[in-house]
C-alpha positions in Angstrom: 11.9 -2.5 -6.2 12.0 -5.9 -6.2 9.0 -8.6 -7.6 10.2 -11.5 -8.2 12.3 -13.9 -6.2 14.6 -15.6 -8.4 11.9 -16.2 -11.2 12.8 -19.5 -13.1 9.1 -19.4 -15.3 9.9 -21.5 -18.2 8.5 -18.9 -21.1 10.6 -20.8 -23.8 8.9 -23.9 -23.6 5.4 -21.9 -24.8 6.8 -20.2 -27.8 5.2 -22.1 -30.6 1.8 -21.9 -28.7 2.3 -18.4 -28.8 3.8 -17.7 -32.7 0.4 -20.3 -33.4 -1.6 -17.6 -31.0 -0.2 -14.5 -33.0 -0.9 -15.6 -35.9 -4.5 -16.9 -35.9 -5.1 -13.0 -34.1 -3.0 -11.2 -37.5 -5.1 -13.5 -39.7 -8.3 -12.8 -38.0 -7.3 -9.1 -38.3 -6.3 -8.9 -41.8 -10.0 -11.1 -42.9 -11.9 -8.6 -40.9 -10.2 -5.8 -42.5 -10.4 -7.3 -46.2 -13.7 -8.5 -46.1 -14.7 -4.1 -45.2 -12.6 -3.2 -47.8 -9.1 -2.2 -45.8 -8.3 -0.3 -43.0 -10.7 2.6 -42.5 -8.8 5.8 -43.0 -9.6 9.0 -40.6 -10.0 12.5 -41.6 -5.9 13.5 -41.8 -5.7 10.4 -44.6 -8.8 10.6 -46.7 -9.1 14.3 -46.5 -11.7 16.5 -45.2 -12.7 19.6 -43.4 -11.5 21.7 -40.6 -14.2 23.7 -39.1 -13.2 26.6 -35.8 -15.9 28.1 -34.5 -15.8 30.9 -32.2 -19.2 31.2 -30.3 -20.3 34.1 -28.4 -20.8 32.4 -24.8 -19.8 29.2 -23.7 -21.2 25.8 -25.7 -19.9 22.4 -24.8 -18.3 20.1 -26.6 -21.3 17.6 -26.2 -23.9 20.5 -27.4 -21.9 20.6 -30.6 -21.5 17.2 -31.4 -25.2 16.3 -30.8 -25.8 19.2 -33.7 -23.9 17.5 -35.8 -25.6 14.3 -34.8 -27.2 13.8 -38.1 -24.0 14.2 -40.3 -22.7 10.4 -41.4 -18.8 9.9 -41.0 -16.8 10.5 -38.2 -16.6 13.5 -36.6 -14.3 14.8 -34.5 -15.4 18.1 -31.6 -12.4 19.4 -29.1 -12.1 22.4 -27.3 -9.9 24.9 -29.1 -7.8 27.1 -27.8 -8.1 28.7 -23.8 -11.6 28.0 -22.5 -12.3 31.7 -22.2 -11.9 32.1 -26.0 -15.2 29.6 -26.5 -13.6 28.2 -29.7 -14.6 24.7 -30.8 -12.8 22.8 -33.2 -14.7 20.3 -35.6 -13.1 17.7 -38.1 -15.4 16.8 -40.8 -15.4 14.0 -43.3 -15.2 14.4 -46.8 -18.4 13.5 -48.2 -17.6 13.9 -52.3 -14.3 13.0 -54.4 -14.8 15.4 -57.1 -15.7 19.1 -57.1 -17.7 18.8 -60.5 -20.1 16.7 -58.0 -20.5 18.9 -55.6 -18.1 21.5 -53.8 -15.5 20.0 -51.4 -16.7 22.2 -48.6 -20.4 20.9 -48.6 -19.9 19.4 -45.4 -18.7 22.8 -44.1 -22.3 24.1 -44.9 -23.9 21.1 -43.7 -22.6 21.8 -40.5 -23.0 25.4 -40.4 -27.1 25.4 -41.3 -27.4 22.3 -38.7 -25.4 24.6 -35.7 -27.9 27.6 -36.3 -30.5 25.5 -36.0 -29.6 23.9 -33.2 -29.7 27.5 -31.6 -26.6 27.6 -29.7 -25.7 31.6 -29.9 -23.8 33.7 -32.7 -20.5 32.1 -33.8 -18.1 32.7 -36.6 -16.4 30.0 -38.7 -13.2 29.8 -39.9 -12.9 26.4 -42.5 -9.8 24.7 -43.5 -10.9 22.2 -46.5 -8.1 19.3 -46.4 -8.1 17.3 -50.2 -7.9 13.9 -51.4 -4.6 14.6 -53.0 -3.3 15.9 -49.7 -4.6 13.1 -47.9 -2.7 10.9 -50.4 0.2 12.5 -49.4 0.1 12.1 -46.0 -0.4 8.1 -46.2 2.8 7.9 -48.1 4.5 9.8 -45.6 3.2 7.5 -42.9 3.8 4.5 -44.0 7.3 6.1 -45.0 8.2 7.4 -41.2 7.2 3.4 -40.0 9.4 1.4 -42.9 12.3 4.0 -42.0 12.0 3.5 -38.2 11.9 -0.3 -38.6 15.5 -0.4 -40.9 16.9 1.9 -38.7 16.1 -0.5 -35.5 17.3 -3.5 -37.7 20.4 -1.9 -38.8 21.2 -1.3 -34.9 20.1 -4.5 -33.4 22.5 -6.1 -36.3 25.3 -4.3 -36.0 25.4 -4.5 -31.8 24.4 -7.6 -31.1 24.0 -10.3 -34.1 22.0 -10.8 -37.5 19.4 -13.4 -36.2 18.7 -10.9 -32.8 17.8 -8.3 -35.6 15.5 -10.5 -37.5 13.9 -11.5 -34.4 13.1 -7.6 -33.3 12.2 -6.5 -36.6 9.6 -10.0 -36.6 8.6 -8.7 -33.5 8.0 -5.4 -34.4 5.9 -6.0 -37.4 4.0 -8.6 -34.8 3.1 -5.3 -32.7 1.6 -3.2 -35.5 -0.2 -5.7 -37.2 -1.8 -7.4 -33.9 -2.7 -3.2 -32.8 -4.0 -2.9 -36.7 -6.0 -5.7 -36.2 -7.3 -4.7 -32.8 -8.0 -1.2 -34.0 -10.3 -2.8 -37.1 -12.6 -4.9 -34.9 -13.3 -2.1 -32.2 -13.7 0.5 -34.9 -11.0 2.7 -35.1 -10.0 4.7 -38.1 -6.0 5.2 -39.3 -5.7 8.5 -38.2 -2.1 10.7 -37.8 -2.8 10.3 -33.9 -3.2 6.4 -34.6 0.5 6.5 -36.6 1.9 8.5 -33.5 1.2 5.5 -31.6 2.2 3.6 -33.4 5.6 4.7 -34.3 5.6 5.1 -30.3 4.8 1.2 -29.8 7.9 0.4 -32.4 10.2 2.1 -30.0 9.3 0.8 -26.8 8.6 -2.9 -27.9 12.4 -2.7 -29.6 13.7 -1.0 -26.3 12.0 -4.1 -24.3 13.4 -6.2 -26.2 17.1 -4.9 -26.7 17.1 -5.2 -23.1 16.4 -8.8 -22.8 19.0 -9.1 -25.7 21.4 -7.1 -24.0 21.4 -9.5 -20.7 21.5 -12.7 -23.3 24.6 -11.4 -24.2 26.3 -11.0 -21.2 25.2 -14.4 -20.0 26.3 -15.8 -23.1 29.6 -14.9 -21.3 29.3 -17.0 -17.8 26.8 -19.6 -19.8 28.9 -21.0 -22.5 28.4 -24.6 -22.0 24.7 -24.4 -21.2 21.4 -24.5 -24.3 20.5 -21.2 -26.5 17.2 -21.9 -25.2 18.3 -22.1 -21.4 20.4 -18.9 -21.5 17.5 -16.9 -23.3 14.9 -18.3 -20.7 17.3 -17.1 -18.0 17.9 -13.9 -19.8 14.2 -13.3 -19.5 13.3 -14.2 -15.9 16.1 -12.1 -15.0 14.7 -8.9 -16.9 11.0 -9.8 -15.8 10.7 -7.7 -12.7 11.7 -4.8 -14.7 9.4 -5.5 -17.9 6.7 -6.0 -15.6 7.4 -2.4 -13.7 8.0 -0.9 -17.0 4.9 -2.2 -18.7 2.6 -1.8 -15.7 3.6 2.2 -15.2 3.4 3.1 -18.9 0.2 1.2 -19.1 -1.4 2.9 -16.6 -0.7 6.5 -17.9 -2.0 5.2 -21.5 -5.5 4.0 -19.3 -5.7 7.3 -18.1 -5.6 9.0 -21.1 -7.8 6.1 -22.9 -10.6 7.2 -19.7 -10.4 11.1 -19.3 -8.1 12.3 -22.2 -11.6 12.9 -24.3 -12.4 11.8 -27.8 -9.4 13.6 -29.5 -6.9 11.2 -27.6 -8.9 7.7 -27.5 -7.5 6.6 -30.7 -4.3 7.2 -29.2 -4.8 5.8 -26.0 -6.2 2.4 -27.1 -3.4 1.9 -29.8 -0.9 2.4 -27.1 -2.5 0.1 -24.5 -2.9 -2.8 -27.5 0.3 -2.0 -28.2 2.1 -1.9 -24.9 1.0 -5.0 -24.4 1.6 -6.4 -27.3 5.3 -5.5 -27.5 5.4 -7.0 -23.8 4.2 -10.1 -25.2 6.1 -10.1 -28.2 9.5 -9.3 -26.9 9.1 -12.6 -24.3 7.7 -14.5 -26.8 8.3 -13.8 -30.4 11.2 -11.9 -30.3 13.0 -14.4 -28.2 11.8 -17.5 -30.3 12.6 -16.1 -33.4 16.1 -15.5 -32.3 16.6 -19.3 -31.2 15.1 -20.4 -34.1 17.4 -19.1 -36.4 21.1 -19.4 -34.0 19.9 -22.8 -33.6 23.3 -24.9 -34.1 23.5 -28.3 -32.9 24.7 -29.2 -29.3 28.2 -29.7 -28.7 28.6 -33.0 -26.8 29.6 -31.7 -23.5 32.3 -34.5 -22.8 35.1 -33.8 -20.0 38.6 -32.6 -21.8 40.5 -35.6 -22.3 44.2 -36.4 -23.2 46.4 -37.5 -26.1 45.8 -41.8 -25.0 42.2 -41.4 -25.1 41.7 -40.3 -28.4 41.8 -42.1 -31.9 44.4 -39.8 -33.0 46.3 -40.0 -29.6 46.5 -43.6 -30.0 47.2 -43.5 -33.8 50.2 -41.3 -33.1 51.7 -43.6 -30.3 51.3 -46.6 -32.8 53.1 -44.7 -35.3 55.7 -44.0 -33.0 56.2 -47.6 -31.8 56.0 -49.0 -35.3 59.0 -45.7 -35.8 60.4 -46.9 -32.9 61.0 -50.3 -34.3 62.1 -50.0 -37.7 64.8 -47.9 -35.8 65.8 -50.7 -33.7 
């Protein structure tokens, strides 16, 4: 399928309006998420309670969460299980650090009372109380799995193609998650395990864009010798646009769907992968790509036509030497 034409959109030119764009959104982020006291953390990070209740009859998702309406923190309600099984699933926050102030599954019985009182049938509960310690645990691990992933992609990007390419994926890369982390602050969202999923998902595809565009630098590097860094890399990317536009447009429009009808268990998800898709789109074109030029920058060879011994300094120093040879032999 075919988009474009012979594109010839000069996206070079724009790259320091865009590394100025990037970074007044990072900064904006990073104020916004300072001045509330860091990036909110969801249940799987700060620890809390697992609550699976097995009702009688059938009760809705939207029953349940309007009992627990009065609860503060976020809450989380899915359907659990087969539909026939009329099993909910609730994620509660922890509400106390300590269990000498009061016992880590008070939000369990918080729940429970305000669910019979909401009278909707007979249910059993089965609780899962998830700790601080735990939660501790898990946002090592997190930020471990990301730092891994990244060296790993550097490591590769290095070793196949050259040091400054790396640098300019692994710049991008960091770009991604910290313009999604910033997005993800000023609509609302907590870090949750979903959230890292998607993230560690963005990492892959915005390095896969952008080994891509990479890749076809490097091959025109081949047939392009004589011509600008700059020009070959603008090339590079027009000829790779129709597909990054196919690419992007598909894989956005699955992450929409989910975002719309995959229910509040998968919006997290959903909206860090859209942020992110586009993003990494953005960032590959842009950031990646500058980033690379700014560090191979050499300067430009004169291109001058090849010329012979007569018309050089040297050429004409070694002909004088030879006449002034010639005449000390006469």
């Amino acid at each position: 399928m075919q988009i474009f034409t012979k594109p010839n959109f000069n996206f070079i030119r724009w790259r320091w309006h865009a590394i100025v764009l990037s970074l007044v959104v990072i900064g904006a982020g990073l104020g916004y998420m300072v001045s509330r006291g860091g990036m909110p953390l969801g249940i799987d990070f700060k620890g809390g309670s697992i609550l699976i209740l097995k009702f009688d009859r059938a009760v809705s998702e939207d029953a349940v969460r309007k009992a627990l309406e009065g609860m503060p923190g976020e809450k989380v309600v899915q359907q659990y299980g087969p539909a026939d099984a009329h099993e909910i699933l609730v994620r509660l926050p922890q509400t106390v650090q300590r269990e000498e102030d009061a016992p880590l599954d008070q939000s369990v019985r918080t729940a429970t009372e305000a669910l019979q009182r909401a009278n909707l049938g007979q249910f059993e509960a089965s609780t899962e109380v998830v700790g601080p310690v735990i939660g501790a645990q898990l946002q090592r691990k997190g930020v471990l799995a990301t730092l891994f992933s990244i060296l790993g992609i550097t490591v590769y990007i290095a070793f196949r193609f050259r040091f400054s390419f790396a640098v300019g994926a692994v710049v991008a890369t960091f770009h991604d998650i910290l313009v999604t982390l910033a997005f993800l602050a000023f609509f609302g969202y907590d870090l949750s395990l979903n959230v890292v999923a998607a993230l560690l998902t963005i990492t892959g595809y915005s390095v896969n864009d952008t080994i891509v565009i990479f890749d076809r630098v490097r091959e025109n590097f081949r047939s392009m010798r004589r011509d600008s860094l700059e020009h070959i890399v603008n090339t590079s990317v027009n000829q790779t646009l129709g597909r990054t536009i196919i690419t992007a447009g598909t894989t956005l429009l699955s992450v929409v769907a989910l975002y719309l009808f995959g229910g509040e268990v998968l919006e997290a998800f959903a909206f860090t992968m859209i942020v992110g898709i586009i993003s990494g789109t953005y960032s590959t074109v842009f950031i990646a790509a500058a980033i690379a030029i700014i560090l191979s920058r050499q300067p430009e060879q004169a291109k001058v036509p090849a010329t012979t011994g007569s018309d050089t300094p040297n050429g004409g120093a070694r002909k004088s030497g030879n006449r002034k040879k010639s005449a000390s032999q006469a």
